[in-house]
N, C-alpha and C positions, 0 to 999 in steps of 0.2 A: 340050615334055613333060619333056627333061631339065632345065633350068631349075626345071621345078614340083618334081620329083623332091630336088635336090639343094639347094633350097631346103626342104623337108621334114626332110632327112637332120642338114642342119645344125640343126635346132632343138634347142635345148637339152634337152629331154625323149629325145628318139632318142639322138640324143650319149650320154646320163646313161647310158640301158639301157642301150647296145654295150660299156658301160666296166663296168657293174654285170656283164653279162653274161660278159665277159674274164673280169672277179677273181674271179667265181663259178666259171668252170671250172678257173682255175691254183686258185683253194683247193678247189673240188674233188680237184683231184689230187692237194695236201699233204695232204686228208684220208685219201682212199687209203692212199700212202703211208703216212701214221701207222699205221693200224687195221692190214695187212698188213706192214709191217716192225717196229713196236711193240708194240701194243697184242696181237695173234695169239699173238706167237711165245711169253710167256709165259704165257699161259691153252693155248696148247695142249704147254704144259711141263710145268702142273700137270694137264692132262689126259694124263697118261703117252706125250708126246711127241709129239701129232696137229696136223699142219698140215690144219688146215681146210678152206682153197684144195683140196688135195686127195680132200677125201672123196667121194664119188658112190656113185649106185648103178648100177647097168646094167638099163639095160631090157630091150633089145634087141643079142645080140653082134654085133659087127661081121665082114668079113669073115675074119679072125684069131681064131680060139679064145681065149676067156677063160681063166685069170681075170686082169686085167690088172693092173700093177704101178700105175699111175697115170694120171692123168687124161690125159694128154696120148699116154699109148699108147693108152686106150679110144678117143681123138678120131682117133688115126691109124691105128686099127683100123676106125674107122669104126660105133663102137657109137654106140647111143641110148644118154644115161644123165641122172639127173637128178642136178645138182651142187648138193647141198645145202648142200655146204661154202661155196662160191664165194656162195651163199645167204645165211649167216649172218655174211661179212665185209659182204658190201652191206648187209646191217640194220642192223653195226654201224656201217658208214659213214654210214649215215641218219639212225641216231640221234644221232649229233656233228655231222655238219652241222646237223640239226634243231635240238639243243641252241644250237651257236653262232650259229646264227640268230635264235634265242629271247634268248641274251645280247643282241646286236646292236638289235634292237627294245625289247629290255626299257630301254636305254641311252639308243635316240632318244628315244623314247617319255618319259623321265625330263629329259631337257634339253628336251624340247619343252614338256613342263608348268611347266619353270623359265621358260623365254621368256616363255607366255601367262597370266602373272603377271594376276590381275584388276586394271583399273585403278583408280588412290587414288579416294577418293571427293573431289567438289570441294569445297575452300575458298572460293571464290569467286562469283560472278553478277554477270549486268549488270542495267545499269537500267533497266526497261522505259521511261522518259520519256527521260533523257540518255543512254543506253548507255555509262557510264561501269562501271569493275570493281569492285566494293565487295564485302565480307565477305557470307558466306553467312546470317547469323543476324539482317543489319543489317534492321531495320525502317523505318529512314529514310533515302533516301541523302544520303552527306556531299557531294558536289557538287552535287547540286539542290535538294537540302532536302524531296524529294518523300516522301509516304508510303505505303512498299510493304507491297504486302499478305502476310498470313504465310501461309506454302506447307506 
């Protein structure tokens, strides 16, 4: 069974995923990254200073009286709260990954249409009597002298 198993594992298809798999979560995390240390901190500059990460609202207070300074004291306060902020970094992490994924396919997808190039059409045929290669347009072939018929 471990034999079937590891014979499986190494196929080239399972191999591909596990590696596709990897690079999708480290660039997941570069996307992260970006959106919360780039992309955030100047939209919430021009939003008169708001870290996003931070915004919530409180459902429910925790065992600590509100009203609480930030997310992480609501959390060790022990309140319900819905974190809309932490909300609108993940959409915007969705939308760049989406985006670079869409680049990514748009790319294969363009070198794959160059490979599957239609093939030339032929110059050539054989002879139905000698099987020799003569022009495509020949009506008579020059090695047998036979007369073919027009297709």
């Amino acid at each position: 069974m471990f034999k079937e198993f590891k014979e499986f594992a190494m196929r080239g298809n399972v191999v591909d995923m596990a590696v596709g798999i990897i690079i999708g979560a480290a660039f997941g995390t570069i996307v992260n990254s970006f959106v919360s240390d780039i992309i955030m901190p100047p939209i919430g500059l021009l939003l008169s200073n708001v870290d996003f990460s931070t915004l919530f609202i409180v459902l429910k207070e925790g065992k600590v009286a509100g009203p609480y300074v930030s997310l992480a004291a609501a959390k060790a306060a022990g309140a319900v709260t819905v974190n809309y902020g932490v909300f609108v970094n993940t959409i915007i992490n969705f939308i760049i990954v989406a985006f670079s994924v869409f680049l990514v396919i748009r790319k294969i997808n363009t070198l794959r249409m160059e490979k599957e190039a239609p093939p030339a059409m032929p110059t050539t045929k054989e002879c139905p009597y000698c099987l020799s290669v003569i022009p495509i347009n020949a009506v008579r072939c020059a090695h047998c002298t036979s007369e073919l018929k027009v297709s």
